[in-house]
C-alpha positions as CSV (number, residue, x, y, z in Angstrom):
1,X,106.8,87.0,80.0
2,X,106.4,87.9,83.8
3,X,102.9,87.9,85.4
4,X,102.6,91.0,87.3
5,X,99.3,90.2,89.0
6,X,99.6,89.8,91.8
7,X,98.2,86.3,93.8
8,X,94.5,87.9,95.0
9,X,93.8,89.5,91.7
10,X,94.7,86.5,89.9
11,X,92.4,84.7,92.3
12,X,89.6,86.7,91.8
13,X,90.3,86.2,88.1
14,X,89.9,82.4,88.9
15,X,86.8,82.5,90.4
16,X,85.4,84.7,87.5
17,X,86.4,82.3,84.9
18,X,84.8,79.5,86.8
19,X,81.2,81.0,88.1
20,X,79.2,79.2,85.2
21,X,81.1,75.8,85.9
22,X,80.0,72.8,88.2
23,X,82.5,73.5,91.4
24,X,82.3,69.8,92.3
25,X,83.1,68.0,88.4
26,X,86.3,70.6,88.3
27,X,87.5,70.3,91.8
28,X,87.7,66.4,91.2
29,X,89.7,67.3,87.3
30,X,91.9,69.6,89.9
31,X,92.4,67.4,92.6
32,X,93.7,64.7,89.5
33,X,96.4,68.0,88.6
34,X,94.0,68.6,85.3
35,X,94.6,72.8,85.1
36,X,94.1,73.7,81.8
37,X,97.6,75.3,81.8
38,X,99.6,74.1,78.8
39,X,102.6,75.0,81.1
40,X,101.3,73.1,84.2
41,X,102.3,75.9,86.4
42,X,101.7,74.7,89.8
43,X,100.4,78.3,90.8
44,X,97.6,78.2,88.2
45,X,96.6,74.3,89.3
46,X,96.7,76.0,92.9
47,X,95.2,78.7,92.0
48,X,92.3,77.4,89.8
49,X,92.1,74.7,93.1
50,X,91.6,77.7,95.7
51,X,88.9,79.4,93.9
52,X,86.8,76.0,92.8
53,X,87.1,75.4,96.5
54,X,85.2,78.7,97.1
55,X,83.0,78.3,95.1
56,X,82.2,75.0,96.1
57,X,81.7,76.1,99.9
58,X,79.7,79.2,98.5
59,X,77.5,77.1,96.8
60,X,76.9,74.3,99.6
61,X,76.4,76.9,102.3
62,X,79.2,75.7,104.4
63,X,80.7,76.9,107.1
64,X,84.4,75.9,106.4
65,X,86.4,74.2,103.8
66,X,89.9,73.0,105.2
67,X,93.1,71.4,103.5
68,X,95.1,69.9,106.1
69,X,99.0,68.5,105.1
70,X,100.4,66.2,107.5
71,X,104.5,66.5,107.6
72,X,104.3,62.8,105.9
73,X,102.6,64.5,103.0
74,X,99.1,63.0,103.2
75,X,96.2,65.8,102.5
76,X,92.9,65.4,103.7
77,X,90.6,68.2,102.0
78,X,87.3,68.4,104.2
79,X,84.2,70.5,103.5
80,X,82.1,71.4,106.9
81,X,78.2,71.9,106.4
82,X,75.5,70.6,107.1
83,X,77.6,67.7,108.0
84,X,81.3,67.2,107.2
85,X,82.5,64.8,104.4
86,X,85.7,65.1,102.2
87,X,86.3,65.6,98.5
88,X,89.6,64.4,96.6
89,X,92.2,66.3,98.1
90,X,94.9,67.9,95.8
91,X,98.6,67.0,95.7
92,X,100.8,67.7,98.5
93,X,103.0,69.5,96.7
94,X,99.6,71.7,95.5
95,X,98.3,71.8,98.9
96,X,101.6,73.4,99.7
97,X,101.0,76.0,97.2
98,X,97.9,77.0,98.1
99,X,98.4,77.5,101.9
100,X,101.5,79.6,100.3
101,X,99.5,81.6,98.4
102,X,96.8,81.9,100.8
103,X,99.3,82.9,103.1
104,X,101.3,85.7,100.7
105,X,97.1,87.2,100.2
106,X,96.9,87.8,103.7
107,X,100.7,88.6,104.9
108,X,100.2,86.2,107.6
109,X,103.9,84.5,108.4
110,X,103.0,83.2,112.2
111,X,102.0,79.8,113.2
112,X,98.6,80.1,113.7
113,X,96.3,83.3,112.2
114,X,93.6,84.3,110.6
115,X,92.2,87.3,108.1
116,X,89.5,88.6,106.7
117,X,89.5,88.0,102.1
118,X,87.2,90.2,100.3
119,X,86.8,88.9,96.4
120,X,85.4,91.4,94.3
121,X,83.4,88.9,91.6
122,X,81.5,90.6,88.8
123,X,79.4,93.4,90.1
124,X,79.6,91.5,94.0
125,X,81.8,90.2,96.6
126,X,82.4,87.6,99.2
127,X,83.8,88.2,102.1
128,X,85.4,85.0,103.9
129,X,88.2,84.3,106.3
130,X,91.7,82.5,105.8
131,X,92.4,80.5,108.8
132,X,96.6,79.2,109.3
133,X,97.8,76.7,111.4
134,X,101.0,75.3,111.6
135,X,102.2,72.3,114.2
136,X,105.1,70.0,114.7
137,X,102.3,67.4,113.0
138,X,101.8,69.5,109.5
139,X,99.8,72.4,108.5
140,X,95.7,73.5,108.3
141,X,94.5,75.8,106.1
142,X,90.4,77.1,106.3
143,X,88.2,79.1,104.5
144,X,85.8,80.3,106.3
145,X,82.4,81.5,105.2
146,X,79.9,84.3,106.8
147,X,76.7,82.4,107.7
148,X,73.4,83.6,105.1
């Protein structure tokens, strides 16, 4: 059966489904490719990666979350707050989804770019940034996060 949500709505849908959970303890199941997805569809691991990584920043007050992909294929997925560390990166073939999906949410097909991302949660939102750029070296993909 086709899905006819489309990628921002099913996002959203994510980070409804996750708003009781501990962002950390999932992102580390999601980073191991643990979705919950009987069909392991690499859009739902991606997906269900995305939002736990916004969640994550939400909740730690930072001011960016990145995953960068080097064109070797190593991922480095960094969190920027009040200091920057790194948490267990996904799968380069994940990261690759999720700068594509970040990517088809905002229409942005250039090199370099970045948009505004409003995600209506319950009876909220959160507005944040998706920040693109792509070099000869690999690709970087942010979130940022308004300061509070």
């Amino acid at each position: 059966m086709k899905d006819d949500r489309n990628y921002h709505q099913r996002l959203q849908e994510f980070c409804d489904c996750f708003m009781e959970t501990d962002p950390k303890k999932e992102l580390a199941k999601a980073a191991k490719g643990v979705s919950g997805d009987p069909n392991r569809d690499p859009d739902e691991l991606a997906l269900k990666f995305l939002g736990l990584g916004i969640f994550y920043g939400a909740a730690e007050r930072a001011k960016k979350i990145s995953i960068q992909r080097s064109k070797d294929g190593k991922v480095l997925f960094s969190i920027e707050s009040r200091g920057k560390y790194q948490l267990p990166p996904p799968s380069s073939q994940i990261a690759d989804r999720i700068i594509s999906i970040a990517r088809s949410i905002t229409h942005i097909d250039e090199d370099q770019g970045k948009e505004p991302v409003s995600l209506g949660l319950r009876s909220d939102r959160m507005d944040i940034t998706f920040q693109f750029d792509r070099k000869a070296g690999g690709e970087g993909f942010s979130i940022l996060f308004p300061e509070i």
